[in-house]
BALOBA-1460 file (C-alpha; in Angstrom, 3 decimals):
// residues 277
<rec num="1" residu="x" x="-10.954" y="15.864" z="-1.875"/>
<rec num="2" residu="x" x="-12.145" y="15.535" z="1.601"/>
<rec num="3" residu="x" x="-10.957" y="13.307" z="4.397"/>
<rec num="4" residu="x" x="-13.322" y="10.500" z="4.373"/>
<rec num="5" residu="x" x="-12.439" y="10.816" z="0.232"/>
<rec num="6" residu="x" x="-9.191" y="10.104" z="0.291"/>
<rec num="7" residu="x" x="-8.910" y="7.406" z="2.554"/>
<rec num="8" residu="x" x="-11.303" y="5.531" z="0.454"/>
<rec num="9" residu="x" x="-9.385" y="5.948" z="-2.727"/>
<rec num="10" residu="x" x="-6.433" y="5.423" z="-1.197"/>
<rec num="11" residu="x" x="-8.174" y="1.925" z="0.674"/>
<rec num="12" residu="x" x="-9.223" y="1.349" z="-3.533"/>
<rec num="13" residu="x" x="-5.502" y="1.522" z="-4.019"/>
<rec num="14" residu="x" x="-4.510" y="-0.880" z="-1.573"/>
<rec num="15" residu="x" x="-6.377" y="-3.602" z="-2.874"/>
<rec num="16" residu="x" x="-5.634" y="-2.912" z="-6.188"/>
<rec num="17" residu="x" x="-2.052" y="-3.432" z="-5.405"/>
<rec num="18" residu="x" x="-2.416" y="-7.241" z="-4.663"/>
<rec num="19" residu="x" x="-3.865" y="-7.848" z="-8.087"/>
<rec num="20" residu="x" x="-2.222" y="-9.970" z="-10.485"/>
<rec num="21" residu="x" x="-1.692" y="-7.790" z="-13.444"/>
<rec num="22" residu="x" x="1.219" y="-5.638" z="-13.213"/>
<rec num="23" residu="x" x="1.100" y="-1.924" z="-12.462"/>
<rec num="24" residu="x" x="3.896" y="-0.215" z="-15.174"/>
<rec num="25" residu="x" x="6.478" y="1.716" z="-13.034"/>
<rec num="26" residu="x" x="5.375" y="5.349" z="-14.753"/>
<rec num="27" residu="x" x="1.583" y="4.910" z="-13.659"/>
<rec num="28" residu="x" x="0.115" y="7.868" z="-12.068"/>
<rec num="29" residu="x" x="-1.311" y="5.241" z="-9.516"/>
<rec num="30" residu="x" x="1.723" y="5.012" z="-7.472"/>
<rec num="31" residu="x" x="1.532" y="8.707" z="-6.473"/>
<rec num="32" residu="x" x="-1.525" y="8.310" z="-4.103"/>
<rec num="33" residu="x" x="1.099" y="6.254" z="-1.443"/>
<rec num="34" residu="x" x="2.497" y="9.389" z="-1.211"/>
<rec num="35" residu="x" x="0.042" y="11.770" z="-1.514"/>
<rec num="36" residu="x" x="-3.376" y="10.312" z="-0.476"/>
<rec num="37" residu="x" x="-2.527" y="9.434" z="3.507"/>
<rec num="38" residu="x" x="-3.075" y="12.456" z="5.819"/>
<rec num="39" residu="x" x="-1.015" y="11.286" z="9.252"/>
<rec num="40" residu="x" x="0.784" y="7.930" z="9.861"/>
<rec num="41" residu="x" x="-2.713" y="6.381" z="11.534"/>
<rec num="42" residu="x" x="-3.998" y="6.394" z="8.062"/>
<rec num="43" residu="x" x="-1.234" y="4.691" z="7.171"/>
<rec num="44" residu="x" x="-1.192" y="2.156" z="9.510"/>
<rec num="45" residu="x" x="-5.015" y="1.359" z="9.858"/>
<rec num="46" residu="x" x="-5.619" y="1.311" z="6.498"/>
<rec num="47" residu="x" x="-2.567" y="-0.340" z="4.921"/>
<rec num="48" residu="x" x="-3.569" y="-3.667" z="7.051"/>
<rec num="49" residu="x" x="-1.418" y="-6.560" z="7.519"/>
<rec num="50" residu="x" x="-4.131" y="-8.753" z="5.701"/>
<rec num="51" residu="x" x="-3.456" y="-6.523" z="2.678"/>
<rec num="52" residu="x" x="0.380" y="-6.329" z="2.812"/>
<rec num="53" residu="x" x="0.493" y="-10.196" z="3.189"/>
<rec num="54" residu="x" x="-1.995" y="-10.549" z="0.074"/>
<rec num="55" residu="x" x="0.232" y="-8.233" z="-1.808"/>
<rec num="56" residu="x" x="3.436" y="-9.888" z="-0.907"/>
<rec num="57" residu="x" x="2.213" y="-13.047" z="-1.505"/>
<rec num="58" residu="x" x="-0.060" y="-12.535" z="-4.966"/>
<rec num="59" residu="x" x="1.919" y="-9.605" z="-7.285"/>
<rec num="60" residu="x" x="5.534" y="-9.470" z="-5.688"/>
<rec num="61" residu="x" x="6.568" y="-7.120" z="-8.499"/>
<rec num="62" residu="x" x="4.293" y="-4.868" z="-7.542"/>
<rec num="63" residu="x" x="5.560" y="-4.591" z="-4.023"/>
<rec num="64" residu="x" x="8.609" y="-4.082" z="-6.088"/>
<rec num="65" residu="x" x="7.497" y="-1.736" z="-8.347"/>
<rec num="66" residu="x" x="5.905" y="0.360" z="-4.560"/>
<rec num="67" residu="x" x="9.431" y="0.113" z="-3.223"/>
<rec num="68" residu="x" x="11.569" y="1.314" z="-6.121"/>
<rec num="69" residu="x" x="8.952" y="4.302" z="-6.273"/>
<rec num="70" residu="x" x="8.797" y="5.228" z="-2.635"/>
<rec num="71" residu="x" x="12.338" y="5.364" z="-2.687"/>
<rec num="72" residu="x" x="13.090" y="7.006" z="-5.855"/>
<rec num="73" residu="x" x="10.321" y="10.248" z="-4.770"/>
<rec num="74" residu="x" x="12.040" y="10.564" z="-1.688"/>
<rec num="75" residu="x" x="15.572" y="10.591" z="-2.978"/>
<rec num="76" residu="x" x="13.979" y="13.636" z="-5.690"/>
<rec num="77" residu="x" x="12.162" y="15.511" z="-2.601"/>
<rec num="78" residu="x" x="15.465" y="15.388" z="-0.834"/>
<rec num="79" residu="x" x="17.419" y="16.805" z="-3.816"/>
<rec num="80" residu="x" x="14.500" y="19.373" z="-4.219"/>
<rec num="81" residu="x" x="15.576" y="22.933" z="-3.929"/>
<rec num="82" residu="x" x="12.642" y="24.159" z="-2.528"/>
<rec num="83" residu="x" x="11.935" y="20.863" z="0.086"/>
<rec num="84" residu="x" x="9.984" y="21.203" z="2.103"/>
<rec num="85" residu="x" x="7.709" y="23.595" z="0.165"/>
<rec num="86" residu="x" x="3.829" y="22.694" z="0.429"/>
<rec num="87" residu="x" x="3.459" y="23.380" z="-3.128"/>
<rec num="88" residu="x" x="6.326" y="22.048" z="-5.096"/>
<rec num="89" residu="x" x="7.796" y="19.459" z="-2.309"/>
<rec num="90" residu="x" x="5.703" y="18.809" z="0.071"/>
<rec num="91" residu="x" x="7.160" y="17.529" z="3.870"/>
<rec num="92" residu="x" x="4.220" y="15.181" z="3.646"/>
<rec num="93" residu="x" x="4.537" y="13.540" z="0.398"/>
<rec num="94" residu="x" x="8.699" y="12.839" z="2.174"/>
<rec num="95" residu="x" x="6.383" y="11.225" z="5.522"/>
<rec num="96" residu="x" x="4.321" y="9.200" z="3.844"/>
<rec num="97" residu="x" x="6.913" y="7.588" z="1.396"/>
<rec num="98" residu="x" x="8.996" y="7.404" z="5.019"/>
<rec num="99" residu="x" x="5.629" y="5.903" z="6.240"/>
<rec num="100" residu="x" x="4.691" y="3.199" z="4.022"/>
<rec num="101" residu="x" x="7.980" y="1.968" z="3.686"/>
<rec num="102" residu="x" x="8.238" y="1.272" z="7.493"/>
<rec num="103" residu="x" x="5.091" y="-0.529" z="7.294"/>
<rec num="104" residu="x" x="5.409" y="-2.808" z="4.488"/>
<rec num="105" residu="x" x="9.280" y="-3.793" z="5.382"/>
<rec num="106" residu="x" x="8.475" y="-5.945" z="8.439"/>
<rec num="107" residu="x" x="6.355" y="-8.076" z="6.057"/>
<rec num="108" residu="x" x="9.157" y="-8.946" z="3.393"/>
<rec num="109" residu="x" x="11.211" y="-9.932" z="6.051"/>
<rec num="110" residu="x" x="9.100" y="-12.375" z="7.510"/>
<rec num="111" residu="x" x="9.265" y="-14.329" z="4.464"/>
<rec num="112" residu="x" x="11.576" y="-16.648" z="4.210"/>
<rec num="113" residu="x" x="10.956" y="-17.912" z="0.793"/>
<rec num="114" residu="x" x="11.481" y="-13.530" z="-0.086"/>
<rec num="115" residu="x" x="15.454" y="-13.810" z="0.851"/>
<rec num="116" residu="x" x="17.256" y="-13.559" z="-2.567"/>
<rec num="117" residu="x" x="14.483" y="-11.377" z="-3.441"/>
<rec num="118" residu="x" x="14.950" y="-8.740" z="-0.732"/>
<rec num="119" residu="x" x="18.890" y="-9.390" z="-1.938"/>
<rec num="120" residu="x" x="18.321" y="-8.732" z="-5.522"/>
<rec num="121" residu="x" x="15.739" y="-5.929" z="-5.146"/>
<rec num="122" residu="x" x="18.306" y="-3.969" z="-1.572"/>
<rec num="123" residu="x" x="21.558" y="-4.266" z="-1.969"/>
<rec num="124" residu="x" x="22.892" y="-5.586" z="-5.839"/>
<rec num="125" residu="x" x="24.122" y="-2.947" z="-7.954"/>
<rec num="126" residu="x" x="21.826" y="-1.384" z="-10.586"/>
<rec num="127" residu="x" x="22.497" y="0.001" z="-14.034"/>
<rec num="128" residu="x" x="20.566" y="2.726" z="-15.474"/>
<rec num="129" residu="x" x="20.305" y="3.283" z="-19.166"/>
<rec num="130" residu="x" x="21.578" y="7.093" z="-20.496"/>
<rec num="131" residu="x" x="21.903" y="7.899" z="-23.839"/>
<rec num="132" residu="x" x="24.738" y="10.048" z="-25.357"/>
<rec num="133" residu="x" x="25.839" y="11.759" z="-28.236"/>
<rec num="134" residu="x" x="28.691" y="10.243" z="-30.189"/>
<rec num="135" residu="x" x="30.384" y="10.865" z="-33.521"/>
<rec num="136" residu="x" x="28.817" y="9.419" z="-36.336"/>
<rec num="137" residu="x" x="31.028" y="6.943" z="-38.440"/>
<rec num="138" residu="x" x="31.629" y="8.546" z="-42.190"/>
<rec num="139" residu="x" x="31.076" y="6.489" z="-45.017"/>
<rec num="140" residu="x" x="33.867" y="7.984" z="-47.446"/>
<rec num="141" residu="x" x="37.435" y="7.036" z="-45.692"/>
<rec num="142" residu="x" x="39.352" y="10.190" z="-48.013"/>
<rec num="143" residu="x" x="38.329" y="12.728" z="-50.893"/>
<rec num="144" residu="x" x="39.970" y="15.612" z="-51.632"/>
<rec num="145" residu="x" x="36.981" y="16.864" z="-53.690"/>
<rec num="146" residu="x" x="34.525" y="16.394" z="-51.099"/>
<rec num="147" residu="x" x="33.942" y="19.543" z="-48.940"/>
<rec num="148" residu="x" x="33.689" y="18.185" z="-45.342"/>
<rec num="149" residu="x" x="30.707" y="17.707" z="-43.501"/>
<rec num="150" residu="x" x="29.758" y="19.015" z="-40.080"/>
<rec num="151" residu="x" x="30.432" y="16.290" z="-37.491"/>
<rec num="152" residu="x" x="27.311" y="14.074" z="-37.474"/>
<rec num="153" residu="x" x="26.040" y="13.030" z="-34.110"/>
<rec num="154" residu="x" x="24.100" y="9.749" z="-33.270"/>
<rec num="155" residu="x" x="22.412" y="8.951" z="-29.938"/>
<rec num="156" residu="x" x="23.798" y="5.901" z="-28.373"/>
<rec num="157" residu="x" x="22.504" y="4.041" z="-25.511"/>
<rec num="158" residu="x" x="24.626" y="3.073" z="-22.988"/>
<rec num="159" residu="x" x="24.484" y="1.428" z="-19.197"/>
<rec num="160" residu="x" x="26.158" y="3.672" z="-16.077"/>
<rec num="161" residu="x" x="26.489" y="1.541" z="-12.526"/>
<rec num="162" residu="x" x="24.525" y="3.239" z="-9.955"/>
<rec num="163" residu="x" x="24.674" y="1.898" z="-6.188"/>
<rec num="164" residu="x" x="21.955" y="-0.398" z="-4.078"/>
<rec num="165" residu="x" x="18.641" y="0.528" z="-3.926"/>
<rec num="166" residu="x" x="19.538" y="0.085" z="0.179"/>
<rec num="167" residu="x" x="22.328" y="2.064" z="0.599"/>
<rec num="168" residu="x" x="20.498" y="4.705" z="-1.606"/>
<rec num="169" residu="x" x="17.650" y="4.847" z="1.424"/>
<rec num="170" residu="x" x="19.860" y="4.304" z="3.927"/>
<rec num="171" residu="x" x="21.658" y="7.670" z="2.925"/>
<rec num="172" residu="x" x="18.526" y="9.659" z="1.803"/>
<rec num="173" residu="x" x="17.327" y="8.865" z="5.205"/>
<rec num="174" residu="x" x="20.620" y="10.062" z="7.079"/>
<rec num="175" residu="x" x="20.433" y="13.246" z="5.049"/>
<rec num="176" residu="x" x="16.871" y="13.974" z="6.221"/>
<rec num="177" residu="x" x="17.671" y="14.024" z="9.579"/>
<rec num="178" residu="x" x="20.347" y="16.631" z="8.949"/>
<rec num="179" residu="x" x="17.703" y="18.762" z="6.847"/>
<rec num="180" residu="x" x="17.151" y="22.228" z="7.149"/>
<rec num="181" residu="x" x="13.118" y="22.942" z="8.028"/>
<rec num="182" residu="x" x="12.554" y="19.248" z="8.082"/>
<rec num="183" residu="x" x="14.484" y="17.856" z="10.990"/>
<rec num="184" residu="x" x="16.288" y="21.009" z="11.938"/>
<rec num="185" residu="x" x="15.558" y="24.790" z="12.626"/>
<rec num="186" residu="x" x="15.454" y="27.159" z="9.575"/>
<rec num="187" residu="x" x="19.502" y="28.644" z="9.149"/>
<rec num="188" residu="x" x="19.481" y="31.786" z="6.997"/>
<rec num="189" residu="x" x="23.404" y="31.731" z="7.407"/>
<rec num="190" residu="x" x="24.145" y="28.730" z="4.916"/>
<rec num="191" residu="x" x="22.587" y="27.903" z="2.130"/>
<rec num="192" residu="x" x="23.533" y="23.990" z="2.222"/>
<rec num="193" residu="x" x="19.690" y="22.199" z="3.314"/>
<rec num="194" residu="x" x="21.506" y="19.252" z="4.730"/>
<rec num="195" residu="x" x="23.664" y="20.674" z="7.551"/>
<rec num="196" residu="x" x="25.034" y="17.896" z="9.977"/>
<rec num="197" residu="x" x="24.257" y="19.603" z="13.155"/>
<rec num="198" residu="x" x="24.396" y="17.794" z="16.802"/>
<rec num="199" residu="x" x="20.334" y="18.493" z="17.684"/>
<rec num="200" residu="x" x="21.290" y="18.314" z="21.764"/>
<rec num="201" residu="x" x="24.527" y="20.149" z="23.205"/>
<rec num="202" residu="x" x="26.343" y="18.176" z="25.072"/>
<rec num="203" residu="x" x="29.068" y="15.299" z="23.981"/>
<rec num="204" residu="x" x="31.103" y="17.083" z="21.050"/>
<rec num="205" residu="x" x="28.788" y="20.365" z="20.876"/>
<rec num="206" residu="x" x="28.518" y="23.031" z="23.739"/>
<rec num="207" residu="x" x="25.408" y="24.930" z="21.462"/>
<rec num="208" residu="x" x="21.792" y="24.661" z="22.162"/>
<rec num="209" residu="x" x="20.244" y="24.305" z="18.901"/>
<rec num="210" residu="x" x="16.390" y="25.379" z="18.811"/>
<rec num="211" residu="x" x="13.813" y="22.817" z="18.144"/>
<rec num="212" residu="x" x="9.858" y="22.400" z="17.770"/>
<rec num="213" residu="x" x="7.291" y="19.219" z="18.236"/>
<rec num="214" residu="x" x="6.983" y="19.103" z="14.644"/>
<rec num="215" residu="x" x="11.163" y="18.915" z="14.009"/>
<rec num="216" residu="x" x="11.119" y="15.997" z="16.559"/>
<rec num="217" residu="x" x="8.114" y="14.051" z="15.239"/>
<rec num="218" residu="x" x="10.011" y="13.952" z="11.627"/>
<rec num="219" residu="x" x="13.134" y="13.213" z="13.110"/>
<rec num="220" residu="x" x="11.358" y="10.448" z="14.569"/>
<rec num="221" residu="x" x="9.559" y="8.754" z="11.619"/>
<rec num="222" residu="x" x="12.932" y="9.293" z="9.755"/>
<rec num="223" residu="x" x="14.581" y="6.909" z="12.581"/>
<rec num="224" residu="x" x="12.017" y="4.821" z="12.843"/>
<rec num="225" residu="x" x="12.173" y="3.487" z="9.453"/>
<rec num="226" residu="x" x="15.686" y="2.911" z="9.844"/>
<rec num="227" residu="x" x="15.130" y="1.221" z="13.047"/>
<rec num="228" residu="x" x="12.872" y="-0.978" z="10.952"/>
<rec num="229" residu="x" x="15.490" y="-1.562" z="8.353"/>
<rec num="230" residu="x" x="17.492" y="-3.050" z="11.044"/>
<rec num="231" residu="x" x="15.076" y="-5.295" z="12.419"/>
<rec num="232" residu="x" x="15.840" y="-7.735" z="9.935"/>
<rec num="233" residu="x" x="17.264" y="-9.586" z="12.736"/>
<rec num="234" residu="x" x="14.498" y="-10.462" z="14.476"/>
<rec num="235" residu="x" x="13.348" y="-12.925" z="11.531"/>
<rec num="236" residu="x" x="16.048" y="-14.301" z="11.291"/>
<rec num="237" residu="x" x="17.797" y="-17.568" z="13.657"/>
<rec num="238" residu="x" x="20.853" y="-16.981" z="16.438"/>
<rec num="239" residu="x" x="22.931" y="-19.014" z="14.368"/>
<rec num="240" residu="x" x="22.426" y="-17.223" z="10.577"/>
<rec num="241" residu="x" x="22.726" y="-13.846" z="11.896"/>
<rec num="242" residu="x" x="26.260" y="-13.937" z="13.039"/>
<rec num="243" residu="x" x="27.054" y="-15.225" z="9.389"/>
<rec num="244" residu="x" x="25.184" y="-12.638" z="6.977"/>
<rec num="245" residu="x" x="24.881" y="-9.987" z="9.364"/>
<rec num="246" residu="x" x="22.317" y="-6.592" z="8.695"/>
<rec num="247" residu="x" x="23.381" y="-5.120" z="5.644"/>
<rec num="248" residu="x" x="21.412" y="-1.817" z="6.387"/>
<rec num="249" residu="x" x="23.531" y="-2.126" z="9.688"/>
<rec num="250" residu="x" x="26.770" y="-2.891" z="8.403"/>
<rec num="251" residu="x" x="26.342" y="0.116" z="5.741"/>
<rec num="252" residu="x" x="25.470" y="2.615" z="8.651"/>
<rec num="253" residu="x" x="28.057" y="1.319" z="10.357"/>
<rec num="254" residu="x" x="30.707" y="1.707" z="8.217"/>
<rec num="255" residu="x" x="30.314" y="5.369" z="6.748"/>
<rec num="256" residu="x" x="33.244" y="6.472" z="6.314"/>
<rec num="257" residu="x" x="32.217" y="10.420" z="6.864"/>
<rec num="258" residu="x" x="33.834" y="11.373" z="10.172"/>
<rec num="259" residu="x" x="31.261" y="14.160" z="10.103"/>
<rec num="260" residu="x" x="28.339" y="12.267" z="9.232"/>
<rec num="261" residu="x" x="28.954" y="9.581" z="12.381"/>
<rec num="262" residu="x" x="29.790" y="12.034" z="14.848"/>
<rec num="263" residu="x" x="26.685" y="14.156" z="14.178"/>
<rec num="264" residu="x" x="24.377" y="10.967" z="14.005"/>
<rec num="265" residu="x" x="26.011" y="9.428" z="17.401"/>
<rec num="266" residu="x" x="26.060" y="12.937" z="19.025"/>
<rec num="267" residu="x" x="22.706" y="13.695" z="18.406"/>
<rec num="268" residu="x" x="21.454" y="10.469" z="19.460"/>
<rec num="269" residu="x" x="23.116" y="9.964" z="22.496"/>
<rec num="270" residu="x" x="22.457" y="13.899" z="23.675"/>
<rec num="271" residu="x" x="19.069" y="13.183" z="23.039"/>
<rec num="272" residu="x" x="18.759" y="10.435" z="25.417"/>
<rec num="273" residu="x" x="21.250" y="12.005" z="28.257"/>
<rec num="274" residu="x" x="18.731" y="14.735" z="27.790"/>
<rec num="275" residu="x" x="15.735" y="12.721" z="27.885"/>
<rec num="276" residu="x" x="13.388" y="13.686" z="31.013"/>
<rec num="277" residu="x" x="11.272" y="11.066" z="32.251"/>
């Protein structure tokens, strides 16, 4: 599929997202997001605001539906042993879920009327179903004469607590900017992808780690969608956000990996000290 292809079917895709029916969860049509857009212009020129809105506004479960699946292939590219792998687990299928996301958030936080929605959908716990094996109950309570059976097995379904869709991205995304060949230089030393390495030396690393345009530019998109996560704030009033606060922020905030926040802060604040004008 060429260029000029894609973007068209992926434009088709767009609009068919703000229709009324509902798009099931396991539709093959929710892999163009990630697959269809070739650079983050696409995404932003041809997911328009017009469109979002009309999305939003017509068929909010399927803005729902786009979320939980962003999220969910980007969690499974991240857990991919072979990430970033062109063929298997491709970086760009991880850039454009990163991509879309940080355009369509803005626009469910303007909404006022969206607030226990964005609540619901962010940051209450889920349960996901998972069946097991358990022993079958026998019939016959005791018979002497009866050679026994083999223990009979029945599949039972039952629920296991699994934590906020938010603090599920908000991780993902940490990891990714701690990942080997996606945010940081290739390390044939460790086999661990996600290696929380300070990218500048500097404060709490004296080591110059190696870096290319590309590295940067994903570290980038990776930060700006958490920048966008944060800018909750800006929709809403002085007086309410003192009160309920970010949660994306607050989570962030309060990891309680020593590691984790010294090699996000580090990195960060190198990068700036570092920062040439």
């Amino acid at each position: 599929m060429g260029a000029s292809d894609s973007k068209l079917v992926f434009k088709q895709g767009i609009f068919r997202l703000s229709e009324p029916a509902r798009i099931p969860a396991d539709d093959r049509y929710w892999t163009g997001f990630w697959e269809l857009p070739e650079s983050t212009e696409d995404v932003f020129s041809l997911f328009s605001p017009t469109d979002i809105r009309r999305a939003r506004d017509n068929s909010i479960g399927n803005i729902e539906t786009l979320i939980q699946s962003l999220v969910s292939r980007l969690r499974d590219l991240k857990h991919h042993r072979a990430f970033p792998n062109p063929e298997v687990a491709p970086e760009n299928h991880a850039l454009n879920c990163i991509r879309v996301l940080t355009r369509v958030l803005p626009f469910l936080y303007e909404a006022e009327n969206l607030e226990s929605w964005r609540e619901r959908i962010f940051w209450e716990r889920r349960r996901r179903s998972a069946k097991r094996k358990v022993a079958k109950k026998s019939e016959v309570l005791f018979d002497e004469g009866r050679q026994q059976d083999p223990l009979e097995l029945d599949t039972e379904e039952q629920f296991e607590d699994m934590q906020p869709l938010g603090e599920e991205l908000v991780d993902t995304l940490v990891d990714l900017l701690f990942y080997t060949d996606f945010t940081l230089p290739a390390n044939d030393r460790t086999r661990n992808k996600v290696t929380y390495s300070i990218w500048q030396s500097g404060v709490g690393c004296n080591t110059h780690m190696n870096s290319s345009n590309q590295l940067e530019s994903n570290r980038c998109e990776v930060l700006r969608l958490l920048l966008t996560m944060s800018s909750e704030a800006l929709y809403m009033s002085p007086n309410v956000l003192p009160v309920k606060g970010i949660k994306a922020v607050t989570y962030l905030t309060t990891c309680p990996d020593k590691q984790v926040v010294l090699s996000l802060l580090c990195s960060q604040l190198n990068t700036v000290r570092r920062y040439q004008l």
